[in-house]
Structures are given as structure tokens and as C-alpha cells.
C-alpha positions as CSV (number, residue, x, y, z in Angstrom):
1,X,98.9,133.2,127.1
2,X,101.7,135.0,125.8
3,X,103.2,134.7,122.5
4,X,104.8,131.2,121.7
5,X,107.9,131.2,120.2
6,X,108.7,128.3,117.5
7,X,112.3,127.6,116.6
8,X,113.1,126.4,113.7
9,X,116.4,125.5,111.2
10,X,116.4,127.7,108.2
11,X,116.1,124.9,105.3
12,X,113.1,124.9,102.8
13,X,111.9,121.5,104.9
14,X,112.4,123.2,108.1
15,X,110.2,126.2,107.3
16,X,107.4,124.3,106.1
17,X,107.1,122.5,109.0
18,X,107.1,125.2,111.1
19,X,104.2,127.0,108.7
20,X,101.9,123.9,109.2
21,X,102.7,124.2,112.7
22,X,101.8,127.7,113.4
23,X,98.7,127.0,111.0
24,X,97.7,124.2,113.8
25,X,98.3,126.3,116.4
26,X,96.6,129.3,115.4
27,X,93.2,126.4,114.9
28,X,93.8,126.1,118.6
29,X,93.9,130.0,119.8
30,X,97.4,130.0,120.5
31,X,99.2,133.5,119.4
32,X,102.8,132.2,117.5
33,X,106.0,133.9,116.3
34,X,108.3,131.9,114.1
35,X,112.3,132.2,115.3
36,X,114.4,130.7,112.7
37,X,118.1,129.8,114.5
38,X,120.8,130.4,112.7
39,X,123.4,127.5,114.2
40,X,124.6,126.0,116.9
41,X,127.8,128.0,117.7
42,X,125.9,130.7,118.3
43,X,123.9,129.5,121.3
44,X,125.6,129.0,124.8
45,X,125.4,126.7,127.4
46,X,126.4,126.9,131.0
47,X,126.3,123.2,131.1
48,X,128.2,121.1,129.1
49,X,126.1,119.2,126.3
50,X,127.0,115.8,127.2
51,X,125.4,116.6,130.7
52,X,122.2,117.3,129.6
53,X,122.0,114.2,127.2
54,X,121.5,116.5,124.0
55,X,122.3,114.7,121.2
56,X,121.0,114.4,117.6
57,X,123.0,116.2,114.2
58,X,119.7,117.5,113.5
59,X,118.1,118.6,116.6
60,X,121.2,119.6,118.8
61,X,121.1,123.7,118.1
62,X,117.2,123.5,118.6
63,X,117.5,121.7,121.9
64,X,120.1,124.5,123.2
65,X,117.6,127.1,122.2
66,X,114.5,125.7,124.3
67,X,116.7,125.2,126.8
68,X,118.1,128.5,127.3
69,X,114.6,129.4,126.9
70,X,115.0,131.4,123.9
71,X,112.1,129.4,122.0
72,X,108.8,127.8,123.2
73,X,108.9,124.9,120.8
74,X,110.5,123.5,118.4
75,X,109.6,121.6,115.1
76,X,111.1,118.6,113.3
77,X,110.9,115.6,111.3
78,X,110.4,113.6,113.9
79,X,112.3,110.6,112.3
80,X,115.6,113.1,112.9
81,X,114.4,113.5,116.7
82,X,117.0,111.1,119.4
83,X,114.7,108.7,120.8
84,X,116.3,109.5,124.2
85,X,115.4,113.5,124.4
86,X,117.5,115.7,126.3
87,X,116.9,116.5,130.4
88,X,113.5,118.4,130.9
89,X,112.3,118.1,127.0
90,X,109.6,116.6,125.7
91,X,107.6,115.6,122.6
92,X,104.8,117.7,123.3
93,X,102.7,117.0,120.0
94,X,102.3,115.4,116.1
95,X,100.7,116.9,113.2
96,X,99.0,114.6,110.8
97,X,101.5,112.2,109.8
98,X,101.8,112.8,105.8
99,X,103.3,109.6,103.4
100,X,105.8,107.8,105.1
101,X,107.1,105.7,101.8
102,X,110.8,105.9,100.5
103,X,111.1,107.0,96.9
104,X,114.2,106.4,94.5
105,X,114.5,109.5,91.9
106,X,116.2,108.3,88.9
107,X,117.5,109.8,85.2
108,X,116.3,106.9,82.8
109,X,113.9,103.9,82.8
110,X,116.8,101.9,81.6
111,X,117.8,101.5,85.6
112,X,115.6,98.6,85.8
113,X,117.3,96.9,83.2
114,X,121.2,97.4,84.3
115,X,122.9,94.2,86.1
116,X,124.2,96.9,88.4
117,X,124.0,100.2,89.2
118,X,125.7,103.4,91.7
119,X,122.5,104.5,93.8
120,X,123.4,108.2,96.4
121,X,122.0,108.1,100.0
122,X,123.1,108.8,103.5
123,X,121.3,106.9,104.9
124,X,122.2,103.1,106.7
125,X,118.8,102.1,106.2
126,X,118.6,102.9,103.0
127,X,121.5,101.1,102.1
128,X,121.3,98.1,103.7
129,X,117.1,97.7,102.0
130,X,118.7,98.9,98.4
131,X,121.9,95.9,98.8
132,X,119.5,93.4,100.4
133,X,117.6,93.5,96.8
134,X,120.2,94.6,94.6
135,X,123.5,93.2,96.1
136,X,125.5,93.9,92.8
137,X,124.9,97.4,93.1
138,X,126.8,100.6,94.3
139,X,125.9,102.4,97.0
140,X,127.5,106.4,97.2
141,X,127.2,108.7,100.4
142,X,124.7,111.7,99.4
143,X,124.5,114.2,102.1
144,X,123.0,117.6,102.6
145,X,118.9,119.0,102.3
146,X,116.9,117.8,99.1
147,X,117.9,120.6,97.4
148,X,121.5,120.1,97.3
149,X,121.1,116.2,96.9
150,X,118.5,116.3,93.7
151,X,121.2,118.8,92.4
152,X,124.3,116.2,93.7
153,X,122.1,113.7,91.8
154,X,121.8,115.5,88.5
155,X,126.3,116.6,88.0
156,X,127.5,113.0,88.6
157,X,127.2,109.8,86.8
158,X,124.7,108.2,89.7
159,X,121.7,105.9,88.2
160,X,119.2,107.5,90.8
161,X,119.3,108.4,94.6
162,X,116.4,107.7,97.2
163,X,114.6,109.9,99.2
164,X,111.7,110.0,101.3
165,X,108.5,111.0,99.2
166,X,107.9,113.6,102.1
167,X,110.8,115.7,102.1
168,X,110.7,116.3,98.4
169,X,106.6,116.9,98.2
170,X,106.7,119.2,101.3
171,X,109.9,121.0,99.5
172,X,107.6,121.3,96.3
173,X,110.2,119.5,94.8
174,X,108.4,116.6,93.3
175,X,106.5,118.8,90.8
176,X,110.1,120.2,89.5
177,X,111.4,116.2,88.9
178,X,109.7,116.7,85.3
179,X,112.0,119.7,84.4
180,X,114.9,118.0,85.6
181,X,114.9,115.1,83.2
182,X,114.2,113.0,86.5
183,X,111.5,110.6,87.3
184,X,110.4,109.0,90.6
185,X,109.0,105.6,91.8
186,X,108.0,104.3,95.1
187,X,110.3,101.4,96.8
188,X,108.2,98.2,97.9
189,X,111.1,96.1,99.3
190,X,111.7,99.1,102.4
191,X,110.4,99.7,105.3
192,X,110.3,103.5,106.4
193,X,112.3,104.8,109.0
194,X,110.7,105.0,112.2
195,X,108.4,108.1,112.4
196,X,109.2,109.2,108.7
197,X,106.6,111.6,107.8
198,X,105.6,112.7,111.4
199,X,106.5,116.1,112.2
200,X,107.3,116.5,116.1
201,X,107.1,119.3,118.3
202,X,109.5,119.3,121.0
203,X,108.8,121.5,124.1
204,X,110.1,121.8,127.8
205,X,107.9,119.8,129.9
206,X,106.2,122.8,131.7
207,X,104.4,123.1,128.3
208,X,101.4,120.4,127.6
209,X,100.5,121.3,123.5
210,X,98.9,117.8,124.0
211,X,95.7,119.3,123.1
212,X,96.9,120.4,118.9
213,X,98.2,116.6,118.6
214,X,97.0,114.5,115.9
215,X,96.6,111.4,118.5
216,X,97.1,108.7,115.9
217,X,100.3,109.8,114.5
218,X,101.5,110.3,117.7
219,X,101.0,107.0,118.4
220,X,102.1,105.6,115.9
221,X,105.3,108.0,116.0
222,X,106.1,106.7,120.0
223,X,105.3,103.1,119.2
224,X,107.8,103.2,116.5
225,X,110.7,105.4,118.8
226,X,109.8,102.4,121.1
227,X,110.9,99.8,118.8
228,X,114.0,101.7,117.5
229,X,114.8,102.6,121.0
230,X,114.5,99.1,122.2
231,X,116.6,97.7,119.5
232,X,119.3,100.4,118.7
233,X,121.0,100.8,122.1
234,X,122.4,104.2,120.9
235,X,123.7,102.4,117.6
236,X,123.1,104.2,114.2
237,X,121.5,100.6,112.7
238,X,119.8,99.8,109.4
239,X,115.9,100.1,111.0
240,X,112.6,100.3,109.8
241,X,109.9,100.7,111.5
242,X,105.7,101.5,110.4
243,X,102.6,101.4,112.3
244,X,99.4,101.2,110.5
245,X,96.3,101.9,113.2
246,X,92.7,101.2,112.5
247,X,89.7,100.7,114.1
248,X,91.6,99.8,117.1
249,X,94.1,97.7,116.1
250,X,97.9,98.1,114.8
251,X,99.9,96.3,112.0
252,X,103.7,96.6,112.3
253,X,106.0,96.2,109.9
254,X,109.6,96.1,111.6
255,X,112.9,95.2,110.6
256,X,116.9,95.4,110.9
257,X,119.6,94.8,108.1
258,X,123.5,94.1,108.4
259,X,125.0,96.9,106.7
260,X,126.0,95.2,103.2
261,X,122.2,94.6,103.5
262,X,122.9,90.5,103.7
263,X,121.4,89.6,107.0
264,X,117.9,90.9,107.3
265,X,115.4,90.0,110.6
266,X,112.0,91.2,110.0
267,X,108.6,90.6,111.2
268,X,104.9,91.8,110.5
269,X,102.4,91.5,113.2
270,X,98.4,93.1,114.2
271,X,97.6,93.6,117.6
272,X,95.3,95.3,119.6
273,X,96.0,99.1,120.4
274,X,97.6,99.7,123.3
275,X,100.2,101.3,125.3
276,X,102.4,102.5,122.7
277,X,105.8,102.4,123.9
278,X,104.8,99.3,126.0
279,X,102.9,97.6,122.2
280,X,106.8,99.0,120.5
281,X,109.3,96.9,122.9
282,X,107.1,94.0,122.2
283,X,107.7,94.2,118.5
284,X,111.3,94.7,119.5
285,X,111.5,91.9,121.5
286,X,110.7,89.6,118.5
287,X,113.4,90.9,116.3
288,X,115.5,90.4,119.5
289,X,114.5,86.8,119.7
290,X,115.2,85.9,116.4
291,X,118.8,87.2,116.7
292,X,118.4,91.5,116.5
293,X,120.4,92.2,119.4
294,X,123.5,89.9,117.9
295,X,123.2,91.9,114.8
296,X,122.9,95.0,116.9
297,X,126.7,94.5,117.7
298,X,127.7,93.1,114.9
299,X,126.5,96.8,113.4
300,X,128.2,98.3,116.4
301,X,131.6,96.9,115.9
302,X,131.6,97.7,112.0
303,X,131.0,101.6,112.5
304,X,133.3,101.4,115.3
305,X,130.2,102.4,118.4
């Protein structure tokens, strides 16, 4: 076979992903050359996007680039992968899935003792969990790669800023916290984004990488796309989504949140394994009949979707 090319974004993150990946490949036999992509502008289409269903903030300039056939593969965290992939893609493969828990940072153990207090994230999910316990508290948009957001976190006045524990070990950025002045603790109360700590390799569908997968966290990964599939209908929503598999059998933790973080419809359920994306619409379908798909619009019609 000749050499496979792996695309990649340029980020810290990004990079590490794609090292681990070309690790796992080169296990397997397969020959690999690492393409970073510089960004989206730079990669034509004869087609117009919308056409070939490419969507994703995260994903979009990656998805041109297999494509155009410019790249083999490409790597992500697969909890940034559209759970609707564009025309003739495919995820082709999972590496081990690494700790899929949300994290707040913070400056001072005195957070815990504040009647309120402004918490940074970009994320919906995140938001909604953090109000749903903490409905006194402020909530601030934090954008950009861990890098810049520990950084955003350290110049302003914010009392911490969560992030998932993945990102920042992968980034080698946990062991800096210390010399920041900043400290960490896991959060209980959330439930991970679908797929968060999964990285995903997307390929054309004339290439089968089946054979490098690690076949429980890709299972896990499509039962949770599934169940965020099922429920979203193309809505950014407040979801979490974890599947725990042993000896057989999964336990799901699911749930969906109102923005403000008020309403919240959850469930937590073991069954037998099975067909993942099949075992993932089920799980959906309980949120759905305890009222998901009515909050599903009400979502929709706040963010104006």
C-alpha cells in the first residue's frame, strides 16, 4: 500500500492526535505521512458545500481535503465530528477512548464558598449542567484552543472555566495548572459530551482502517452519535451522552437541559450489548418520551434554528 496521508489542523490537540494515530498505524504496517492543513480558504471545491452535506466548525476544512483527495484520513475529537458526515465519508476507526470527564479549572478554593460566581465556556452543555446546579451563577462565552482559553481564564476576573480533562492532559497542560496559580477538580453533576475523549478517524469509504479500531470505544462513540443524532435534529442542544461497556453489557447515562439549565430530562439505564446505533435511538427514545423532543424545540426556537 502506498503511503497514507493524515490530515490534520495545526493546534497542539490536533497534532497529538494525529501522533497517536500514526503510532497506531505504524502497529498495524501501514506506512504514514502527517499533512497538517493550513485552513479552509485554501481548499477548493467544484461542488458547493451545502451539496455535499459538509458541515461541522471543526471538521469542515478536513472534510474538503479528503474529498479533493488530498489526504487519506483525517483525525479528530470525535465529539467535534457532525453526527451526519458528509457524501462518501466515513468514520473508519477509534483509538482507545482516553477520560471522558468534564473538569472546571479554577484560581482559589474559596469558589466553593461564593453565593455566586462568573464561570467561561463555549459550550451549551456545559452551561446548561453548571446553571442546573448553580443557578445563581454567571456563565461567560470562552472560545478558542486550551491554550488561549487557560490564558483567557488567567487576565479576567472569571472564578474558574471548565474544560474537558482530555484536551488539557493530551495538551500537557494539566501539569502546567500548578505554575499558573490554578487548580483543577472533576465535575460530578455532568454528563460528557457524546464521544468526548474518543479520537475518530474519518476516511472516504473506499478505505476500511476497521482493522486499527479500538472496538469498544468505537462502540461506545456510535452508540452515543446515535443518541445525540436521534435527539438533536440538527439543533446545537445541551446533551450528554456516556456509554460504559463491560462484560457484555452497556450503562448509559443520557441527558438534555434547557439552556438556563432549568428543565433537565435524564435517564440511566444497562442493557445488553447490541447494535449500537440501533441500542442509541433506544436511549433516545426515552428522553423523547418523557418530553426531549418538546424541549428539542423549545432549544431550537431560543438560538433561533
Amino acid at each position: 500500500m502506498s503511503k497514507l496521508k493524515l490530515g490534520t489542523r495545526k493546534s497542539p490537540l490536533a497534532l497529538w492526535q494525529a501522533y497517536e494515530t500514526e503510532k497506531r498505524l505504524k502497529e498495524f504496517g501501514y506506512d504514514v505521512e502527517i499533512v497538517p492543513i493550513a485552513s479552509e480558504g485554501d481548499l477548493k471545491l467544484k461542488q458547493p458545500i451545502y451539496e455535499l452535506g459538509i458541515t461541522g466548525v471543526f471538521t469542515k476544512t478536513l472534510d474538503i481535503a479528503l474529498i479533493n483527495g488530498e489526504i487519506d484520513l483525517a483525525v479528530h475529537s470525535l465529539k467535534d465530528v457532525p453526527t451526519q458526515l458528509a457524501n462518501g465519508l466515513q468514520l473508519s476507526a477509534c483509538l482507545p477512548r482516553g477520560d471522558y470527564r468534564d473538569i472546571l479549572v479554577y484560581k482559589s478554593d474559596d469558589i466553593f464558598e461564593k453565593e455566586e460566581r462568573t464561570i467561561a465556556t463555549g459550550s451549551l452543555r456545559r452551561k446548561a449542567f453548571w446553571l442546573n446546579k448553580y443557578p445563581n451563577d454567571k456563565v461567560v462565552n470562552l472560545r478558542g484552543n486550551v491554550q488561549l482559553r487557560i490564558q483567557k481564564l488567567i487576565d479576567n476576573d472569571w472564578d474558574g472555566a471548565v474544560f474537558a480533562y482530555a484536551g488539557l492532559n493530551r495538551s500537557e497542560i494539566l501539569k502546567e495548572l500548578d505554575s499558573k496559580n490554578l487548580k483543577y477538580t472533576f465535575i460530578e453533576n455532568m454528563v460528557s459530551a457524546p464521544s468526548q475523549g474518543i479520537v475518530g478517524i474519518v476516511t472516504r469509504e473506499d478505505l476500511d482502517l476497521s482493522e486499527i479500531s479500538h472496538k469498544e470505544s468505537q462502540i461506545a462513540g456510535e452508540l452515543e452519535r446515535s443518541f445525540l443524532r436521534k435527539l438533536e435534529g440538527g439543533c446545537t442542544a445541551p446533551i450528554g451522552g456516556h456509554a460504559k461497556i463491560k462484560d457484555g453489557k452497556v450503562n448509559f447515562k443520557g441527558a438534555i437541559l434547557s439552556i438556563d439549565g432549568k428543565e433537565k430530562i435524564s435517564i440511566e439505564e444497562t442493557q445488553d450489548l447490541k447494535n449500537p446505533e440501533e441500542l442509541g435511538i433506544y436511549f433516545a427514545e426515552k428522553c423523547i418520551a418523557k418530553g426531549a423532543d418538546k424541549l428539542v424545540e423549545k432549544i431550537k426556537a431560543e438560538i433561533g434554528k
